[in-house]
Residue frames as qw, qx, qy, qz and C-alpha x, y, z in Angstrom:
[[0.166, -0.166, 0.135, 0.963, -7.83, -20.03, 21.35],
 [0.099, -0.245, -0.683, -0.681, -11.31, -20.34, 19.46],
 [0.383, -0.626, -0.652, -0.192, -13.05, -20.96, 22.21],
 [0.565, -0.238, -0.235, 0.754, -11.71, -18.19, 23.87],
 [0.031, 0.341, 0.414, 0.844, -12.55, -15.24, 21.27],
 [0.029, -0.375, -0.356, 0.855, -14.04, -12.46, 21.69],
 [0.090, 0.299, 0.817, 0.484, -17.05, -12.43, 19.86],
 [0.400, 0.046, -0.107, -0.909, -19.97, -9.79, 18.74],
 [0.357, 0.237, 0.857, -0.286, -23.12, -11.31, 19.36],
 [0.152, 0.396, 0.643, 0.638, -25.85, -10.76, 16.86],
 [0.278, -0.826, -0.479, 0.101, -27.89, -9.43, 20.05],
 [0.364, -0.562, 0.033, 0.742, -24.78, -6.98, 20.79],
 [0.281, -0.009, 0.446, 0.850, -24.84, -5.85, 17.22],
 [0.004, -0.596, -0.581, -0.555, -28.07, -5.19, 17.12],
 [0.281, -0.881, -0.218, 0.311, -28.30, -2.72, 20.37],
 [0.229, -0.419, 0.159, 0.864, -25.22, -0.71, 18.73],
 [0.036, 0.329, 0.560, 0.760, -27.50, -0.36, 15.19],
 [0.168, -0.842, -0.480, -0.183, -30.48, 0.65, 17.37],
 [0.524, -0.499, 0.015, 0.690, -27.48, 2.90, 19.64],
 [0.485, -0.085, 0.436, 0.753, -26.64, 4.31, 15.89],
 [0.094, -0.842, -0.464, -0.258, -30.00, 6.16, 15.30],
 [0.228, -0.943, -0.108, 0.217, -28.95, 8.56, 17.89],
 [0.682, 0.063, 0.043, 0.727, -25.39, 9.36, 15.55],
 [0.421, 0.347, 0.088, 0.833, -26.38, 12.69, 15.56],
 [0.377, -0.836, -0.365, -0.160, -27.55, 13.71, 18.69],
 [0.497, -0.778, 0.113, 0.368, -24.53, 15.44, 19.95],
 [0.614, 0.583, 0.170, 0.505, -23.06, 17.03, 16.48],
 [0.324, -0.847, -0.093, 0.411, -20.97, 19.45, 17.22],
 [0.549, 0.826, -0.114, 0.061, -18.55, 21.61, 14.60],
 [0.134, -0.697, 0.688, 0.151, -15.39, 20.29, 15.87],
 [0.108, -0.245, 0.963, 0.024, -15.54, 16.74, 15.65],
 [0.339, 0.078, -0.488, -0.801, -19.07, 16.54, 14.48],
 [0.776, -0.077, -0.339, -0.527, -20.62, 12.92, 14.67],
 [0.270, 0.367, -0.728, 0.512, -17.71, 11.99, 17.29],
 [0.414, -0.287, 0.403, -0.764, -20.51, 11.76, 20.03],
 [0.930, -0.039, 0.115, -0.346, -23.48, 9.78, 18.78],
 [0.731, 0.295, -0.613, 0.048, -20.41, 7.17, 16.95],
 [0.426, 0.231, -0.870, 0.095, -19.32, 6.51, 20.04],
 [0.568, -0.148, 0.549, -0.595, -22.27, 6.29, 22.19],
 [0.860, 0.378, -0.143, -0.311, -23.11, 3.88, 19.42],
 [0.584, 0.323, -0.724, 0.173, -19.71, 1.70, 19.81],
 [0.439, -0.561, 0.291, -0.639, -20.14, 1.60, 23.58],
 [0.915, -0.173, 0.297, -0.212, -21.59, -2.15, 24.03],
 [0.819, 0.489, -0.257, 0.157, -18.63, -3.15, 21.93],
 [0.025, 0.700, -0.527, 0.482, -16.11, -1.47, 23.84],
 [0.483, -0.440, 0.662, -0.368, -17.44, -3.07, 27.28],
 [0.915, 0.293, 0.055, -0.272, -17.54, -6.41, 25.21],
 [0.769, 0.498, -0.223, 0.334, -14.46, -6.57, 23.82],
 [0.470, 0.506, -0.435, 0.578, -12.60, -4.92, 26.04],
 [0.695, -0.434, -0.573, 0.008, -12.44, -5.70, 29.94],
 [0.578, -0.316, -0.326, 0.678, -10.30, -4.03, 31.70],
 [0.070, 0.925, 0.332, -0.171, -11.20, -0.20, 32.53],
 [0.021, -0.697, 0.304, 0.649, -7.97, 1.13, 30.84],
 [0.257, 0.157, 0.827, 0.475, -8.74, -0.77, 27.41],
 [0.146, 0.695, 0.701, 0.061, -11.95, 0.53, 27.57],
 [0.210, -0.721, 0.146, 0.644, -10.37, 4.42, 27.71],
 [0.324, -0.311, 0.614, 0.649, -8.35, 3.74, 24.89],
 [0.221, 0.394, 0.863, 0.227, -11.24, 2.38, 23.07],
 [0.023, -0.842, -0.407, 0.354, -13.44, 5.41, 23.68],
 [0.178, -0.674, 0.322, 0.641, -10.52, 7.81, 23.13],
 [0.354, -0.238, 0.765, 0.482, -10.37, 6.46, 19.48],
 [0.015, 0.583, 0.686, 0.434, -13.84, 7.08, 18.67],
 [0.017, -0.859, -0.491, 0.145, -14.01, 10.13, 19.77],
 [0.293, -0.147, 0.426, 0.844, -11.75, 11.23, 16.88],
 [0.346, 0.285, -0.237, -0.862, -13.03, 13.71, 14.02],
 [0.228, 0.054, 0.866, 0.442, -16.11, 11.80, 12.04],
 [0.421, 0.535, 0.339, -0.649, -19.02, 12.58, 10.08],
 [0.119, -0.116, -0.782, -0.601, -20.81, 11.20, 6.59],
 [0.650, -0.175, -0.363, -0.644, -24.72, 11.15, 5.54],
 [0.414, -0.400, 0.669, -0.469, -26.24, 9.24, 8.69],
 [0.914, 0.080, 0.249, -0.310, -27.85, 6.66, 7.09],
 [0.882, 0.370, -0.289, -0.036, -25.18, 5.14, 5.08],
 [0.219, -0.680, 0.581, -0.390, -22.86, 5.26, 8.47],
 [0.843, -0.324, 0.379, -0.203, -23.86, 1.51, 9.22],
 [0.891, 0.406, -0.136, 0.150, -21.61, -0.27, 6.60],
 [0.372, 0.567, -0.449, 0.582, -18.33, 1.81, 8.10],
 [0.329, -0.677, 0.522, -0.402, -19.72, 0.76, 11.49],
 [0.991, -0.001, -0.021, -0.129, -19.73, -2.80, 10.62],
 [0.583, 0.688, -0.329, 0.282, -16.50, -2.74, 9.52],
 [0.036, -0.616, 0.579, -0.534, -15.00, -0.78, 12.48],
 [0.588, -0.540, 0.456, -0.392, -16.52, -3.91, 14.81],
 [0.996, -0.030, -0.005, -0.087, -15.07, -6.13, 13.14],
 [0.493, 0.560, -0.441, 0.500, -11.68, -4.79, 12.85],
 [0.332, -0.727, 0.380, -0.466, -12.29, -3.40, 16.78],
 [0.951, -0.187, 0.050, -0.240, -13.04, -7.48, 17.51],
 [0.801, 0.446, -0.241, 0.317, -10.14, -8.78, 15.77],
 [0.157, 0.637, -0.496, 0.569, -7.80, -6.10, 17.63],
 [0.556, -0.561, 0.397, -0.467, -9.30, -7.44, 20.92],
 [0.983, 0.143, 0.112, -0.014, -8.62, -11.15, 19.76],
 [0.538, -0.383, 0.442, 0.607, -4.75, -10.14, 19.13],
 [0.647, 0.523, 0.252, 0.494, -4.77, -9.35, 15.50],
 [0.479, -0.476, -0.002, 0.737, -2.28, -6.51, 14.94],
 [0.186, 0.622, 0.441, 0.620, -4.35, -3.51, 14.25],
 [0.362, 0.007, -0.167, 0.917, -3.03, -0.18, 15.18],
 [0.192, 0.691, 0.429, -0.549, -5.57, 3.29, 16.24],
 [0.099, -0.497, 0.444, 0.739, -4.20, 4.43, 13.11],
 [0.069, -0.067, -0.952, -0.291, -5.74, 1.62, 10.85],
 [0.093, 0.655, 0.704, -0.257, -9.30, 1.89, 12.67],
 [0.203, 0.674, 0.100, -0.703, -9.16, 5.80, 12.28],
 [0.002, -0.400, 0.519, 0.756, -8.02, 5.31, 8.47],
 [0.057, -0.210, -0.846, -0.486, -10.65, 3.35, 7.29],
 [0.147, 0.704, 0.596, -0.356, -13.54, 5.26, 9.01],
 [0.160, 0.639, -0.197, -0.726, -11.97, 8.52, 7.30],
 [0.008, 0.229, -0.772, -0.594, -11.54, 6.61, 3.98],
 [0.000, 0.434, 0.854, 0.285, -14.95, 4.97, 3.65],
 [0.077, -0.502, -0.350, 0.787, -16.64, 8.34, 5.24],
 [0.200, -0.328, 0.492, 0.781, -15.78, 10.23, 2.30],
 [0.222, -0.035, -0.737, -0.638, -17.12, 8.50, -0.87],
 [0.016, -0.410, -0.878, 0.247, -20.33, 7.29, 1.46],
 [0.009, 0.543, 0.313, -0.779, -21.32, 10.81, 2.24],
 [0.200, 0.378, -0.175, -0.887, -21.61, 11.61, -1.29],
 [0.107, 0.022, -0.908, -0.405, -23.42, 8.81, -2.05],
 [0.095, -0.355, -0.743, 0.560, -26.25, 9.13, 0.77],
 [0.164, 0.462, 0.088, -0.867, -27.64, 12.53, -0.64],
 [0.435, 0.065, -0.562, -0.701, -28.41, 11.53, -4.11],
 [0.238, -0.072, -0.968, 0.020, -29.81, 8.01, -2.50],
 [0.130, -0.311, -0.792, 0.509, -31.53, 9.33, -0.12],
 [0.069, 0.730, 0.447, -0.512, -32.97, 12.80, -0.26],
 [0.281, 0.437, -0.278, -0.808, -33.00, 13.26, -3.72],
 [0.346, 0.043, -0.767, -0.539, -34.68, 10.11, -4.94],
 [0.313, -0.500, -0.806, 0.035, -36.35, 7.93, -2.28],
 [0.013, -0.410, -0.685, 0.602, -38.19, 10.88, -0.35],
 [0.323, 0.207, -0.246, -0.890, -39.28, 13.02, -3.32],
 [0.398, -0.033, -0.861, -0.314, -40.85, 9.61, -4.46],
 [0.200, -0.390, -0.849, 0.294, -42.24, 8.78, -0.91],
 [0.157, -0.316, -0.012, 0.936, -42.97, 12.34, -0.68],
 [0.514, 0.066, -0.355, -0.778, -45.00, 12.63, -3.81],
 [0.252, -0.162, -0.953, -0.057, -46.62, 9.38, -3.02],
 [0.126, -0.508, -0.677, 0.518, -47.89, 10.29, 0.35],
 [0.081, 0.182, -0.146, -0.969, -48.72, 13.81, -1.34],
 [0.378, -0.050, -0.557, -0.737, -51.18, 12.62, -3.58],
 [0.439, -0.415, -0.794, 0.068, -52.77, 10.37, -1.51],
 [0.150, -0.357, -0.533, 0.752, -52.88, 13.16, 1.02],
 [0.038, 0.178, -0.191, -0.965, -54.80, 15.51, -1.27],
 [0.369, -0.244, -0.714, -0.542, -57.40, 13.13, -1.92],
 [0.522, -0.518, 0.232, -0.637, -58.30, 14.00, 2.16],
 [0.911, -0.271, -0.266, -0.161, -56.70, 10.58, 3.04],
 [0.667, -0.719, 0.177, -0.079, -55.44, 9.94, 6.26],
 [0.924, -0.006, 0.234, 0.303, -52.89, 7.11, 4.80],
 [0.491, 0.783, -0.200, 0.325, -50.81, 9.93, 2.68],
 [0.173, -0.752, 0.515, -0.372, -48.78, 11.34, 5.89],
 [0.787, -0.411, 0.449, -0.097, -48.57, 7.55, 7.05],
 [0.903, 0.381, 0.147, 0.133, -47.14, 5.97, 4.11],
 [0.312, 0.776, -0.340, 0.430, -44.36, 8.54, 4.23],
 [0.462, -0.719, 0.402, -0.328, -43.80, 8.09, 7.62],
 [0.917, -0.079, 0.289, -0.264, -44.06, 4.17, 7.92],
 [0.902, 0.418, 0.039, 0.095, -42.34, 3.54, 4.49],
 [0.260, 0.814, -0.378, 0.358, -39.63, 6.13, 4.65],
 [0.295, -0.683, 0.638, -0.201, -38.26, 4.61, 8.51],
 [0.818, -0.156, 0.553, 0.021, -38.56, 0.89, 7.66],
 [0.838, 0.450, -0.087, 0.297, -36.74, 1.36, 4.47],
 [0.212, 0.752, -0.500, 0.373, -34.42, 3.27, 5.76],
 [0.703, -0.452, 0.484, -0.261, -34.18, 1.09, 9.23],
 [0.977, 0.117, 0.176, -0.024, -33.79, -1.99, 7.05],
 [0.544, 0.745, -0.267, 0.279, -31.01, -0.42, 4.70],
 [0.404, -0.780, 0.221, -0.424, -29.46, 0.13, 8.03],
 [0.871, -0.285, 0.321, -0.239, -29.34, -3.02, 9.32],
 [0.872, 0.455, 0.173, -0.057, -28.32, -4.73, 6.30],
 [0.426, 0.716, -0.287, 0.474, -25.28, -2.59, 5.83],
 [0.304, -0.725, 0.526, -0.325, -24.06, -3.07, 9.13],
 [0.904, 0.003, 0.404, 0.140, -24.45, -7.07, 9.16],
 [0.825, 0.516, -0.040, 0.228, -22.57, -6.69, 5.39],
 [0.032, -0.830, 0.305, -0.466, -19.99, -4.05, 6.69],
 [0.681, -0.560, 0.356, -0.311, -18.97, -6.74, 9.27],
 [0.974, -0.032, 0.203, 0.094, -18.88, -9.57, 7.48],
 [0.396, 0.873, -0.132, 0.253, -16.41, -7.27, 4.93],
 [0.090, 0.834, -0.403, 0.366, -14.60, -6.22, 7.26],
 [0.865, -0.245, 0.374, -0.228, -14.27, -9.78, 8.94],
 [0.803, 0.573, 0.050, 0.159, -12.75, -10.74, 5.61],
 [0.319, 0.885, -0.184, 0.285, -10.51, -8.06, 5.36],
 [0.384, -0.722, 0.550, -0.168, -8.54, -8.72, 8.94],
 [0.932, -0.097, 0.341, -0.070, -8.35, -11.92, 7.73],
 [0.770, 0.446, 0.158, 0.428, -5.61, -11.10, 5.18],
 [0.429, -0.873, -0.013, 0.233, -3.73, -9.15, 7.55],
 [0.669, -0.306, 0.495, 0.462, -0.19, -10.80, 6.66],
 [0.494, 0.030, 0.416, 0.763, -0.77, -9.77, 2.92],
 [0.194, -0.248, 0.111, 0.943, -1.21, -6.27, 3.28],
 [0.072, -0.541, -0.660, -0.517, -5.09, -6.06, 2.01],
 [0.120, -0.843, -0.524, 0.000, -6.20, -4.06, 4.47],
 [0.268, -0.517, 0.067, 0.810, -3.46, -1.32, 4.40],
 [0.101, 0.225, 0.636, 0.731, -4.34, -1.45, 0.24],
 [0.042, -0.715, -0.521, -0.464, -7.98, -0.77, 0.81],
 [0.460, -0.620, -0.145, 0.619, -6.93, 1.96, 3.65],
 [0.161, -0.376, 0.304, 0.861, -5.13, 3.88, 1.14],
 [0.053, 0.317, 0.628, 0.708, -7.39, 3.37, -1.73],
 [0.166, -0.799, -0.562, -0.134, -10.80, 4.26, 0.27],
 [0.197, -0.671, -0.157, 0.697, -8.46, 7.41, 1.71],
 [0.266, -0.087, 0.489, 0.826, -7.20, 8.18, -1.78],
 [0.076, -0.575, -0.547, -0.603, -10.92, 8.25, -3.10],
 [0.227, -0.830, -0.444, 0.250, -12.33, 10.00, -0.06],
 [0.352, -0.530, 0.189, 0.748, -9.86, 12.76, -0.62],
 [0.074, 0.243, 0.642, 0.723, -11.14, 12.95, -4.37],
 [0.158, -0.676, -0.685, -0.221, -14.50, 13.22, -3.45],
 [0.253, -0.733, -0.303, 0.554, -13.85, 15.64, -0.79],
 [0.318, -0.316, 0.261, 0.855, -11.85, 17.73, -3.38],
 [0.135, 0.363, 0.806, 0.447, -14.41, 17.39, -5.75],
 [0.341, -0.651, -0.632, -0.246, -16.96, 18.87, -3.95],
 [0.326, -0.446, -0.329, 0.765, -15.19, 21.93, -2.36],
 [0.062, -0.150, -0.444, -0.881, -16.24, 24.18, -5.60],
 [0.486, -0.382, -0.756, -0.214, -19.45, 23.19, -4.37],
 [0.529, -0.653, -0.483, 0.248, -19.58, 23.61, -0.30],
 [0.428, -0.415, -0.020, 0.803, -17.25, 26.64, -0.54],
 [0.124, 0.798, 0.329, 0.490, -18.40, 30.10, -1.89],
 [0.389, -0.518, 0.072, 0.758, -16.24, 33.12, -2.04],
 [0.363, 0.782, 0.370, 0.345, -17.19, 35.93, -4.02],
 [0.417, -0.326, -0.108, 0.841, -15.36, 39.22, -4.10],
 [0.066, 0.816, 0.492, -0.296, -17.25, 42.40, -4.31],
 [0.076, -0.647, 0.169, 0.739, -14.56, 45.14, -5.79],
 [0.613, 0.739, 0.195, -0.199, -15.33, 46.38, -9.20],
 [0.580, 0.168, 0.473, 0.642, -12.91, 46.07, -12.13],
 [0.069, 0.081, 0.486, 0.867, -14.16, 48.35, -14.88],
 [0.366, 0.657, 0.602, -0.268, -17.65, 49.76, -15.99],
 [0.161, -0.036, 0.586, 0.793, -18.25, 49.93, -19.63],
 [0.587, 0.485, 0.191, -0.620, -21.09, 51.72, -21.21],
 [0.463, 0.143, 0.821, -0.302, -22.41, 49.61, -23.58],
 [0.302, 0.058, -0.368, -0.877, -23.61, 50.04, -27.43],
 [0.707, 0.175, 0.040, -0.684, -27.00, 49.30, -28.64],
 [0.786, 0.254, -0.517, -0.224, -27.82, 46.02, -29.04],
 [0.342, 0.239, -0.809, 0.414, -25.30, 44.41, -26.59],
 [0.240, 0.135, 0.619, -0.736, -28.12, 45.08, -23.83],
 [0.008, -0.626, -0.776, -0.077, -31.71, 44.70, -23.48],
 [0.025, -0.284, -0.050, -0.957, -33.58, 48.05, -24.02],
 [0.037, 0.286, 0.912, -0.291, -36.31, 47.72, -22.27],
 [0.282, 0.546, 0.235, -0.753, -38.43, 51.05, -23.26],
 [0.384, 0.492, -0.458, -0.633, -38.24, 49.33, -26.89],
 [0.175, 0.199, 0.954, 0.142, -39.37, 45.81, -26.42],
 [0.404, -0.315, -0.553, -0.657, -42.79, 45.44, -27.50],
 [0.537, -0.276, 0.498, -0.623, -45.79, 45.29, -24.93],
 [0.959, -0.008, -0.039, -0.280, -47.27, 41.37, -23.88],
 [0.940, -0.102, 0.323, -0.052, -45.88, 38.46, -24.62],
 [0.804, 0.406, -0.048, 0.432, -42.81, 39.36, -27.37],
 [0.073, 0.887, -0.315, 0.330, -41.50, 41.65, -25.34],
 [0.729, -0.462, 0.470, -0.186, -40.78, 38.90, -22.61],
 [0.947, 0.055, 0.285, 0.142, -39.71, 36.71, -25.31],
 [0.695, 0.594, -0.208, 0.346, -37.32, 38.77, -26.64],
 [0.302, -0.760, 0.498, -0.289, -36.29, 40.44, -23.56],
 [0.850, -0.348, 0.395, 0.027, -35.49, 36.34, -22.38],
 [0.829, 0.494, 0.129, 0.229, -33.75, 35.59, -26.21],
 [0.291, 0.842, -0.322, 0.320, -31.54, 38.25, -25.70],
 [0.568, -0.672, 0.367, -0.302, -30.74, 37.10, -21.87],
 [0.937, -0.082, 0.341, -0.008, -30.10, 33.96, -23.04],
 [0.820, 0.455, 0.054, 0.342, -27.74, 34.43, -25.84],
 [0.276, 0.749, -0.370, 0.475, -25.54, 37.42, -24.11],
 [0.418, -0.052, -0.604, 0.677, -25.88, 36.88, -20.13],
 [0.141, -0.773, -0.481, 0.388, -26.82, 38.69, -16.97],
 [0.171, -0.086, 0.217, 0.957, -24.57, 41.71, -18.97],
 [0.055, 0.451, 0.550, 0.701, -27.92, 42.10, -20.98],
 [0.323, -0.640, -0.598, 0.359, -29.62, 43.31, -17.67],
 [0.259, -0.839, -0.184, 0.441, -28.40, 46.53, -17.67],
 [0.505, 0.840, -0.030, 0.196, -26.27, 49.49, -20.14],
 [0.040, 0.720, -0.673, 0.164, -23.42, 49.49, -18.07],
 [0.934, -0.121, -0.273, 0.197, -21.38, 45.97, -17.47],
 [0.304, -0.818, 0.301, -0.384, -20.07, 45.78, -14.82],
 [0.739, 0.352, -0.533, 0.215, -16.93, 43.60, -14.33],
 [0.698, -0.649, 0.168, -0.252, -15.82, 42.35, -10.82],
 [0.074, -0.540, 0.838, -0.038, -12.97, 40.73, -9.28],
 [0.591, -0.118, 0.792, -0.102, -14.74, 37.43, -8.90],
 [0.837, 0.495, 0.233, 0.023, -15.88, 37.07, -12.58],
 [0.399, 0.783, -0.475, -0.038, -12.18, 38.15, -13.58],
 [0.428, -0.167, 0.882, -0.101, -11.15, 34.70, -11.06],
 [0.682, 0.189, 0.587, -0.392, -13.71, 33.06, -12.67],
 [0.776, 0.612, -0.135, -0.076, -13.20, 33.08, -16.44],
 [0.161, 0.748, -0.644, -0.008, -9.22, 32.59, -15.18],
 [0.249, 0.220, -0.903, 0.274, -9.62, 29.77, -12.57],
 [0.497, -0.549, -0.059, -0.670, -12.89, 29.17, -11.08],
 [0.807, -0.477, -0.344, -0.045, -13.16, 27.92, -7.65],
 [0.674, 0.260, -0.383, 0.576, -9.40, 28.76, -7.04],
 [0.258, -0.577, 0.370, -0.681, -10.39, 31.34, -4.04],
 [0.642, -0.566, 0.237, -0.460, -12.18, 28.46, -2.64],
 [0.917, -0.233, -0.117, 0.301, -9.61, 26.07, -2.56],
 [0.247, 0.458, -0.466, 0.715, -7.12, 28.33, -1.43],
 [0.478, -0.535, 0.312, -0.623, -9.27, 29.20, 1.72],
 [0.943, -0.197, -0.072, -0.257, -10.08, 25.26, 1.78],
 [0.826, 0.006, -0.339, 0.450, -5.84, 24.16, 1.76],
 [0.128, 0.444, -0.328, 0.824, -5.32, 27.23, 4.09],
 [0.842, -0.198, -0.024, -0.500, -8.02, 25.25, 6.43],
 [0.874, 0.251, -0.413, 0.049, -6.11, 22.20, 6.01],
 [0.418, 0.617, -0.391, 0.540, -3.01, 23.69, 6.87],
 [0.486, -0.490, 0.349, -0.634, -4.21, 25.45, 10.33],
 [0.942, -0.118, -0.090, -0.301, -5.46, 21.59, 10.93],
 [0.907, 0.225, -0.224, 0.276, -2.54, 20.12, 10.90],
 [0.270, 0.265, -0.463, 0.802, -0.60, 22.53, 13.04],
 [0.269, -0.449, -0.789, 0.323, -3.45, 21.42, 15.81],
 [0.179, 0.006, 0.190, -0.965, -5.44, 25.07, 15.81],
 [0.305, 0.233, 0.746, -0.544, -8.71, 24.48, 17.17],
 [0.110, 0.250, 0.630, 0.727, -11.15, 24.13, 14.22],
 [0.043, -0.878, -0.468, 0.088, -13.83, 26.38, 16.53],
 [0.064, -0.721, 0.113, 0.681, -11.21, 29.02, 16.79],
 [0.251, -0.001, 0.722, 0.645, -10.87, 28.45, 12.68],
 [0.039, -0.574, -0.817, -0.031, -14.77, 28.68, 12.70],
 [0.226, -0.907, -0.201, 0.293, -15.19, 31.95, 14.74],
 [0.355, -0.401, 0.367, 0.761, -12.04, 33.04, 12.34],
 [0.212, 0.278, 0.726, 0.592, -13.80, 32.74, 9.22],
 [0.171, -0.852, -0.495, -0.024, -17.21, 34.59, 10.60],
 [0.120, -0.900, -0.011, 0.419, -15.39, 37.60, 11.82],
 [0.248, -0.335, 0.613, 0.671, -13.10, 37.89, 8.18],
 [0.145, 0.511, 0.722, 0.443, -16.34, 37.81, 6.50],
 [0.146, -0.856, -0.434, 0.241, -18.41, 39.83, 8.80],
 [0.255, -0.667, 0.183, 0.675, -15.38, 42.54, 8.56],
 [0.130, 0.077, 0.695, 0.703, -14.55, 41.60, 4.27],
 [0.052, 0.686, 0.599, 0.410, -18.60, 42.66, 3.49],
 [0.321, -0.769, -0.140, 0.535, -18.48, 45.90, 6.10],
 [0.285, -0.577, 0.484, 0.592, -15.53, 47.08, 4.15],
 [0.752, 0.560, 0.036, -0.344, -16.77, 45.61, 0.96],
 [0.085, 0.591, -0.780, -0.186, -14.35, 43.28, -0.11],
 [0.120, 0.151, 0.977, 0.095, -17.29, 40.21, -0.18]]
């Protein structure tokens, strides 16, 4: 049976990490990173699986919904070839199981990628290569270049070998039910994170006016009574700061979205986001969802209602 196995080479693993560079050369807004993942599982597939309707099936299964920060993608594809291996070796693991732990480790990755990446290590390279560049050497723009793809390349790498062994581990405790547990837990947190971070990616603002209230002295910024220079700016900001934008102007002017806001903020956009969901789940096309949202905006700001 051992000597039988189906087995990932180290050569095979490394053409799908160099395969995985291109994850996002065929993004697309249905299914997103569904392309490059599985030109990028490909030499697995015809590896593991031999026969030309295995390989289908295989395909068909990665070229479900996916999409996280590209660079921390190699740890969730380690994983997925080592679970894919296993399945081709007999272990009893289901499309269901593969899909749930890409979605579940997806999730918390994605939000982990941004701060990692392109808010710490390229400002850093970034300002490196800057300065150097300013002193009229050549080496600024290379050091970014050079430093920025062979850390990232390495990181890469690294997390896909670990992401393997992991998930090598993990089939290995089939019988007691560890890998359904971390299934549900890495969906449960992806689902946090996602939920987290709709206040965020969603923005809905509603345009109709409430009230306009004239204003007494004081409550506003006069502006024909600051002083001239440098205290007029400092009170005109003292005042901004301690009332709001209100101080801007003699009438306040109250809107529907700051009457949402002081009640519930965000609550328009998670409605719009579980009314998304919803559509999803009764199979509507998420372009025709897409091309819904654009013409219910375009039409809500026309009409003034955004």
């Amino acid at each position: 049976m051992t000597e039988n196995r189906l087995t990932l080479t180290k050569k095979d693993r490394m053409n799908i990490a160099i395969r995985h560079q291109l994850l996002q050369s065929s993004w697309n807004y249905e299914r997103m990173q569904n392309g490059g993942w599985a030109y990028s599982m490909i030499p697995a597939i015809k590896k593991l699986y031999p026969t030309k309707e295995g390989q289908v099936a295989a395909l068909q299964r990665h070229l479900e919904f996916y999409n996280t920060h590209p660079y921390v993608s190699s740890p969730v594809l380690g994983v997925t070839l080592a679970l894919e291996e296993d399945r081709a070796n007999g272990a009893p693991i289901d499309d269901a199981t593969i899909q749930g732990v890409k979605v579940g480790m997806m999730g918390p990755l994605a939000g982990v990628g941004d701060p990692l990446f392109w808010f710490t290590l390229r400002p850093i390279l970034g300002a490196l290569g800057a300065s150097l560049a300013l002193t009229g050497s050549i080496m600024g723009p290379l050091l970014f270049f050079f430093a920025w793809n062979i850390i990232r390349i390495v990181f890469e790498w690294y997390t896909q070998e670990f992401g393997y062994k992991v998930g090598r581990e993990i089939t290995k405790n089939l019988s007691g039910g560890l890998l359904g547990m971390i299934t549900e837990v890495a969906s449960i947190l992806g689902m946090f994170i996602i939920g987290a971070l709709v206040n965020r990616w969603v923005s809905i603002s509603f345009a109709p006016v409430v009230s306009r209230i004239t204003q007494s002295p004081g409550a506003y910024i006069e502006w024909a009574k600051l002083p001239q220079g440098a205290e007029g700016i400092k009170q005109a900001l003292s005042m901004y700061d301690s009332i709001g934008p209100s101080a801007l102007d003699q009438i306040k002017v109250t809107t529907l979205q700051s009457n949402l806001d002081q009640l519930i903020p965000g609550l328009a956009a998670l409605i719009l986001t579980l009314v998304c969901s919803r559509l999803l789940k009764k199979k509507v096309s998420p372009i025709v969802i897409i091309l819904a949202l654009f013409v219910v905006g375009i039409v809500g700001h026309v009409i003034g209602i955004f």
